[in-house]
C-alpha positions in Angstrom: 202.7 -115.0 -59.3 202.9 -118.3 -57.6 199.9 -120.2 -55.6 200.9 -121.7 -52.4 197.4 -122.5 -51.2 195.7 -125.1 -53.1 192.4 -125.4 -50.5 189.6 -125.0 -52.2 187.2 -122.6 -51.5 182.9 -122.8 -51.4 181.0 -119.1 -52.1 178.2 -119.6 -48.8 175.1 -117.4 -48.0 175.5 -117.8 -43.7 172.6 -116.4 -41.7 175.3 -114.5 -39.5 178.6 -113.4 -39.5 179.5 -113.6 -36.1 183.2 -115.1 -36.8 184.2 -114.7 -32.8 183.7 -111.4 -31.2 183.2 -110.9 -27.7 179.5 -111.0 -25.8 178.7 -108.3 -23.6 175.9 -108.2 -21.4 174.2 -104.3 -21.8 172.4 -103.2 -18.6 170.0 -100.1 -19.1 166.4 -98.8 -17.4 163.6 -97.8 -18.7 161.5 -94.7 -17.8 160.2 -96.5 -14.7 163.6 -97.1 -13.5 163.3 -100.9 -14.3 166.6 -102.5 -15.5 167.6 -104.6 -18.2 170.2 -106.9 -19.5 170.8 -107.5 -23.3 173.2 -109.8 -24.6 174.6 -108.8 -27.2 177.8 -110.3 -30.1 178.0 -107.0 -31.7 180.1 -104.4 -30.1 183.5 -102.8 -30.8 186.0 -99.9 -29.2 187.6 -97.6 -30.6 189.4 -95.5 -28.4 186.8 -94.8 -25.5 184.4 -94.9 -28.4 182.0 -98.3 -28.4 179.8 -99.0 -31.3 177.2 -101.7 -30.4 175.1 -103.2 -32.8 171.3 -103.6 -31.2 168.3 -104.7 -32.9 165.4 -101.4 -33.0 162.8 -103.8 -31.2 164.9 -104.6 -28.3 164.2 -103.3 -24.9 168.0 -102.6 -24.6 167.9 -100.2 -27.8 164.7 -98.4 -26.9 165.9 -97.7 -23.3 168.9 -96.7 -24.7 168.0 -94.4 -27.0 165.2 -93.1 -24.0 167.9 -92.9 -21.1 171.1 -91.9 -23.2 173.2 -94.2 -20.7 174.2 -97.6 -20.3 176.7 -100.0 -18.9 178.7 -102.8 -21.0 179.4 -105.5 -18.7 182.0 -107.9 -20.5 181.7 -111.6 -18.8 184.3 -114.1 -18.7 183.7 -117.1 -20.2 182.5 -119.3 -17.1 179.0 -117.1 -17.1 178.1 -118.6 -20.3 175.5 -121.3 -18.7 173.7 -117.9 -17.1 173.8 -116.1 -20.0 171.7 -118.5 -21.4 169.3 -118.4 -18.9 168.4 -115.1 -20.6 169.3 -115.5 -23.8 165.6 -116.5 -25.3 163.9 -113.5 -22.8 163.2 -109.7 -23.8 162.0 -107.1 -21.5 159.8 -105.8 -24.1 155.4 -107.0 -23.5 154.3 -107.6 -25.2 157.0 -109.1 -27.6 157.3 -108.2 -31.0 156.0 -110.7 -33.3 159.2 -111.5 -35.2 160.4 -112.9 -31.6 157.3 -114.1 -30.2 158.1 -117.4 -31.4 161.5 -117.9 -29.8 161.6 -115.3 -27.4 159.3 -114.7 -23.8 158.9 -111.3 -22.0 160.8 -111.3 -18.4 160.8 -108.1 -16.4 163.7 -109.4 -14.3 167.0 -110.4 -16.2 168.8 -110.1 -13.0 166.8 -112.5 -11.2 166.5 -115.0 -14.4 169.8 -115.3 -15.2 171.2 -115.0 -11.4 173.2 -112.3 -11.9 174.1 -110.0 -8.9 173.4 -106.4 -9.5 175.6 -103.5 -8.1 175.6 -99.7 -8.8 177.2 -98.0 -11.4 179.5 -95.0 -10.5 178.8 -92.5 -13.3 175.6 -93.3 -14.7 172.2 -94.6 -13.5 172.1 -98.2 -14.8 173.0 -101.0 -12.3 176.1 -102.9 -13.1 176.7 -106.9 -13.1 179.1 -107.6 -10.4 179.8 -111.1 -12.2 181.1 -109.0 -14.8 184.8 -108.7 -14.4 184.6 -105.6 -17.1 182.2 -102.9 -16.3 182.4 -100.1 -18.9 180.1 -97.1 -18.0 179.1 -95.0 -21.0 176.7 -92.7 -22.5 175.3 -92.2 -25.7 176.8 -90.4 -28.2 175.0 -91.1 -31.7 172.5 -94.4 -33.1 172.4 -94.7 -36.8 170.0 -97.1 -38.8 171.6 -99.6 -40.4 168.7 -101.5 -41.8 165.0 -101.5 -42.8 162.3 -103.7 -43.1 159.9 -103.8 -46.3 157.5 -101.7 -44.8 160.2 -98.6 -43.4 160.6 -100.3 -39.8 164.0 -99.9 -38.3 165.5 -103.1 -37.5 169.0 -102.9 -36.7 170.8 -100.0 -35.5 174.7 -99.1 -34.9 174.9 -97.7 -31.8 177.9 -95.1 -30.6 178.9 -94.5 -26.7 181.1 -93.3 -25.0 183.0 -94.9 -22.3 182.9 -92.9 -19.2 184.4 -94.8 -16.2 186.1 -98.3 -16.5 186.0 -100.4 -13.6 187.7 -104.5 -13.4 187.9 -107.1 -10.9 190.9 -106.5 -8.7 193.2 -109.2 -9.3 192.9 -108.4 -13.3 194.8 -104.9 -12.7 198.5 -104.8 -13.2 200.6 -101.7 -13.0 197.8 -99.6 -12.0 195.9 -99.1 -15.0 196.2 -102.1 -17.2 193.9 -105.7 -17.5 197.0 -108.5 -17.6 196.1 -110.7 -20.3 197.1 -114.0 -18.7 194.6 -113.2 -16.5 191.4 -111.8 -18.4 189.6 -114.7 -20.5 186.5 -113.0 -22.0 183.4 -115.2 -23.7 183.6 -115.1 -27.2 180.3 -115.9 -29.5 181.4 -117.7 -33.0 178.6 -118.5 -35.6 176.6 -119.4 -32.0 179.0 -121.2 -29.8 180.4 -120.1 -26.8 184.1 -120.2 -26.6 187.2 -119.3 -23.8 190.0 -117.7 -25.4 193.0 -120.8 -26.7 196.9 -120.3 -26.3 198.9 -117.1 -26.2 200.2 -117.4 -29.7 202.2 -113.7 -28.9 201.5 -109.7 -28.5 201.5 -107.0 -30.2 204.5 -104.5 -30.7 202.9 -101.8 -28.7 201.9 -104.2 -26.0 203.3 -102.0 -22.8 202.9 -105.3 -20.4 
């Protein structure tokens, strides 16, 4: 066996493991019909499957689990500045303690972060017409992942299923596909915002 790579390597402890995945913003109601948006760096498709990771003491979670619909609204990376705006906010009052520190309750994400709300076709939820990527879906099955000292929930794996798929017209090609050169989604690495670099090439099955 021969060792080409002679950069050395450090065992770390990080607080998160959030090595670039996409953000999506998750818009949801409550029983009062009040809507929400939850950012979230935790979410992955299979299929027309999603599994989204959501912490148990998040408005977007409880209404969730309540409603049984949501809609995953993927932004591109210029909507990073309003994201922000609504990043440190929770639509749960009051908050829960382990946030109240870093977090304040706003009934109004919309209004907050300045997004533009628009309906949804198949489910309930309003959309975010900023949101090049709307993904409509309904809930499927919510697993616990994790539990505090004392039993409490705290982190959950979410499954949905995507329902109806709608994108900003001039990111459709052929019909039915998202062109690539075209779609530049917000990516979240260890907390910093990125744009998507270089085409470096595709994949065999690519079909465009």
């Amino acid at each position: 066996m021969h060792l080409r790579n002679t950069t050395p390597f450090l065992t770390i402890q990080p607080k998160i493991l959030y090595f670039g995945t996409p953000v999506a913003l998750i818009t949801t109601i409550d029983e009062k019909g009040i809507s929400n948006i939850g950012p979230i760096s935790s979410a992955w498709a299979l299929g027309y499957n999603l599994l989204l990771g959501l912490g148990c003491d998040s408005k977007t979670y409880q209404n969730l689990i309540l409603t049984k619909e949501c809609v995953v609204n993927l932004p591109s990376a210029g909507l990073f500045e309003k994201i922000e705006r609504i990043a440190g906010l929770t639509g749960l009052n009051p908050v829960p303690e382990n946030k109240s520190k870093q977090y304040r309750y706003e009934p109004d994400k919309f209004l907050a972060g300045d997004f533009q709300m628009m309906p949804a076709e198949k489910v309930t939820p309003q959309a975010i017409a900023d949101c090049p990527l709307q993904l409509e879906a309904t809930l499927q099955h919510h697993y616990i992942m994790e539990y505090g000292t004392d039993g409490t929930p705290l982190i959950a794996a979410v499954q949905v299923k995507v329902i109806n798929v709608r994108a900003h017209e001039h990111l459709v090609t052929n019909q039915n596909y998202i062109d690539p050169a075209l779609w530049s989604p917000l990516i979240y690495s260890f907390r910093h915002y990125y744009a998507l670099g270089e085409k470096v090439g595709k994949n065999f099955r690519a079909e465009i």
